[in-house]
PASEBA-1860 file (N, C-alpha, C; in nm, 3 decimals):
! residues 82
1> XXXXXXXX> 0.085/-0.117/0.000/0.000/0.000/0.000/0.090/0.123/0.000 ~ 0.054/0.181/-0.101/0.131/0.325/-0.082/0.140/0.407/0.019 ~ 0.174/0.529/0.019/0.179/0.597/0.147/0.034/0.706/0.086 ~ 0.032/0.767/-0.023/-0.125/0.815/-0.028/-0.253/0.773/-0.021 ~ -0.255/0.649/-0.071/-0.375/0.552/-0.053/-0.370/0.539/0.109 ~ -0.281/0.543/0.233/-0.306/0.548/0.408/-0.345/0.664/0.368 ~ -0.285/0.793/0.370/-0.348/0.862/0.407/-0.506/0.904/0.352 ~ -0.519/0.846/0.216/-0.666/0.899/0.202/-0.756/0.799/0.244
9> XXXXXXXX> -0.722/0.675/0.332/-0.836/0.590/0.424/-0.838/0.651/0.579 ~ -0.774/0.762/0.601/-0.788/0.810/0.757/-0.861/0.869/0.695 ~ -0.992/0.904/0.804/-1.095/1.048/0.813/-0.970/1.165/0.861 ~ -1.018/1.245/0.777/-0.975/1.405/0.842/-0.948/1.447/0.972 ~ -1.042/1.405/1.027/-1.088/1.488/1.142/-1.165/1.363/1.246 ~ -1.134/1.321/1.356/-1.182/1.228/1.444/-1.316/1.293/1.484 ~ -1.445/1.206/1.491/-1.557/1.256/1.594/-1.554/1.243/1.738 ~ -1.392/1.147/1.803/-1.468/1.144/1.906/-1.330/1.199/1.988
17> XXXXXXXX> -1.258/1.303/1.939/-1.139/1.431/1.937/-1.207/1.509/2.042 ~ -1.144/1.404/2.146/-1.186/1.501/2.327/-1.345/1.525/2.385 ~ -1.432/1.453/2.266/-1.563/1.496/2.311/-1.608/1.645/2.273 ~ -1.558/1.665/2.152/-1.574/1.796/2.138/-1.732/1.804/2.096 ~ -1.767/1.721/2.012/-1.929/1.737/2.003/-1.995/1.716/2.111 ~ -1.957/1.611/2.190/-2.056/1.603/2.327/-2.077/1.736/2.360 ~ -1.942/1.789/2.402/-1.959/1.931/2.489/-2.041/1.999/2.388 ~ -2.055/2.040/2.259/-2.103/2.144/2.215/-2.253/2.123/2.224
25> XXXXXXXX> -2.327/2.008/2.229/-2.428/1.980/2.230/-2.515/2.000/2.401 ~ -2.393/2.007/2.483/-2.442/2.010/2.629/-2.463/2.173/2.641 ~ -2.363/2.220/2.598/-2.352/2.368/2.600/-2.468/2.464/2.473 ~ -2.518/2.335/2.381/-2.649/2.445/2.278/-2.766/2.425/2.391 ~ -2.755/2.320/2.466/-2.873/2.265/2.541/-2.904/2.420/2.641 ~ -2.810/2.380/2.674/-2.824/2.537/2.814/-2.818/2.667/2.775 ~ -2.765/2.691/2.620/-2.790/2.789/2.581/-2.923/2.844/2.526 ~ -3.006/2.715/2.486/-3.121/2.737/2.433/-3.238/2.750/2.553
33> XXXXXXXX> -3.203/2.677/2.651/-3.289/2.701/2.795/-3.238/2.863/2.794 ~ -3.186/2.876/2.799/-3.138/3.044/2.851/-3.234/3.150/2.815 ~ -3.212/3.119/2.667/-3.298/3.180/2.564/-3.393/3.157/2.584 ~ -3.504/3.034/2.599/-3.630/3.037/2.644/-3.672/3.076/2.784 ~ -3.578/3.098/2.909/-3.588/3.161/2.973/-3.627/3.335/2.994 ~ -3.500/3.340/2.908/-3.492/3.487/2.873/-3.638/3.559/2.821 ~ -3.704/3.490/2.705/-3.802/3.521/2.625/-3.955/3.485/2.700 ~ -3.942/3.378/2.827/-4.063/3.397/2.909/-4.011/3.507/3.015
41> XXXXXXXX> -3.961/3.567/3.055/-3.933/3.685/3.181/-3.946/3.810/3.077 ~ -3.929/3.815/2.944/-3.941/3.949/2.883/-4.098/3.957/2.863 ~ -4.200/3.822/2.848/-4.332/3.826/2.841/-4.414/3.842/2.930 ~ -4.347/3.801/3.086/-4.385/3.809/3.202/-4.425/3.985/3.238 ~ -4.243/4.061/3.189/-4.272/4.220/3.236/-4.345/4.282/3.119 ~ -4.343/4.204/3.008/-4.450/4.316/2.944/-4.601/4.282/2.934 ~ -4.663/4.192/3.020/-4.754/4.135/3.039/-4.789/4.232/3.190 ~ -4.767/4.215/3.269/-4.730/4.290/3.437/-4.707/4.474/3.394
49> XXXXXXXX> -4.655/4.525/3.280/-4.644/4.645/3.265/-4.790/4.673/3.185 ~ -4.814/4.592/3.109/-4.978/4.674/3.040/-5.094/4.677/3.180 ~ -5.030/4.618/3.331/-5.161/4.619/3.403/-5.154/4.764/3.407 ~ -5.286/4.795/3.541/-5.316/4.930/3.566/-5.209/4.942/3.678 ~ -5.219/5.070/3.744/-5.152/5.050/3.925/-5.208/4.965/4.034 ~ -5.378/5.004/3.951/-5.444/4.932/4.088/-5.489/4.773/4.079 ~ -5.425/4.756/3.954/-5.415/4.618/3.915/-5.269/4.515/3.978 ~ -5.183/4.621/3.970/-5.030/4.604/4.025/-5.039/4.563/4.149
57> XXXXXXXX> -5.119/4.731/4.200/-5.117/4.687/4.415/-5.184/4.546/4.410 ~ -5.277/4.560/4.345/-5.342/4.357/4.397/-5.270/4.282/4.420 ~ -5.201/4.293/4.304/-5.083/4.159/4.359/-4.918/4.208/4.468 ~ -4.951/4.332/4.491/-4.901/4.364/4.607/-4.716/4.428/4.533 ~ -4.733/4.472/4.405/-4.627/4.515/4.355/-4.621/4.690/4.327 ~ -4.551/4.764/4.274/-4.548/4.839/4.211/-4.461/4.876/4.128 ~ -4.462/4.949/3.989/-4.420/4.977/3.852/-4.250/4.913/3.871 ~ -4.163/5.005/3.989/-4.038/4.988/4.009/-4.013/4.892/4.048
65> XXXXXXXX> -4.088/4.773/4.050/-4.072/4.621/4.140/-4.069/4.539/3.991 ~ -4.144/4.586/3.890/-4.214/4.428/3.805/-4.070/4.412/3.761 ~ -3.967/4.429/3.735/-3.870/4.363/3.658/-3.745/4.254/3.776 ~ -3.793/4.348/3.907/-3.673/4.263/4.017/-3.804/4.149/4.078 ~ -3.946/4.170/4.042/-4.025/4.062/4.079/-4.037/3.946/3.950 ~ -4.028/3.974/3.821/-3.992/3.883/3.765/-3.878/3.804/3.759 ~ -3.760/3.852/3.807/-3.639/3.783/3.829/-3.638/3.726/3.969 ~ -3.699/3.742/4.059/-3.720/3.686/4.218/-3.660/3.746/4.307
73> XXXXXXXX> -3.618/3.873/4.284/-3.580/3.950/4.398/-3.635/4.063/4.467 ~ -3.762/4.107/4.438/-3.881/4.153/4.505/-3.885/4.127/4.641 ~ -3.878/4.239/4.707/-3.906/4.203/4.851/-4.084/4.234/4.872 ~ -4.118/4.123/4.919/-4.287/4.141/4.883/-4.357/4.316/5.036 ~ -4.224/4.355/5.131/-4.316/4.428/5.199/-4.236/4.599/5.152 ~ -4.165/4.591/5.018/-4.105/4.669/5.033/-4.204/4.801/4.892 ~ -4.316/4.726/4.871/-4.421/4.813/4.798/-4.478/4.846/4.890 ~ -4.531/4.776/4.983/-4.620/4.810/5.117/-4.677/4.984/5.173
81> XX> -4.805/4.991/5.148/-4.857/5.141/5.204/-4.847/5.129/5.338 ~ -4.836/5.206/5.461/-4.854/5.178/5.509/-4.998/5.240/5.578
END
């Protein structure tokens, strides 16, 4: 066997070269959760921003809260009338 006929029976490029596809596939996974994350919390505040105020107080928020209450850091007594 010649020496070009070896080299043109190796593949190019190995598939299983460190797991490089595994990882990329673990890493589209969590990137795409991200993104669907991302895109329900942007529907959440613009859903929560078309209410009224006195639609807001009901649920015990106000205007400067809906974006740290969609992310979970709302302190629920810190809208509070007193």
């Amino acid at each position: 066997m010649s020496t070009m006929s070896q080299a043109a029976a190796r593949p190019a490029m190995s598939l299983n070269s460190g797991g490089f596809f595994r990882r990329f596939g673990t890493w589209s996974v969590v990137w795409a959760q991200a993104l669907v994350d991302y895109l329900h919390r942007r529907a959440a505040i613009k859903m929560l921003r078309q209410m009224n105020d006195r639609e807001l107080r009901d649920i015990g928020l106000t205007r400067s809260q809906i974006e740290d209450a969609v992310r979970g850091f709302a302190t629920p007594d810190f809208g509070r009338l007193r």
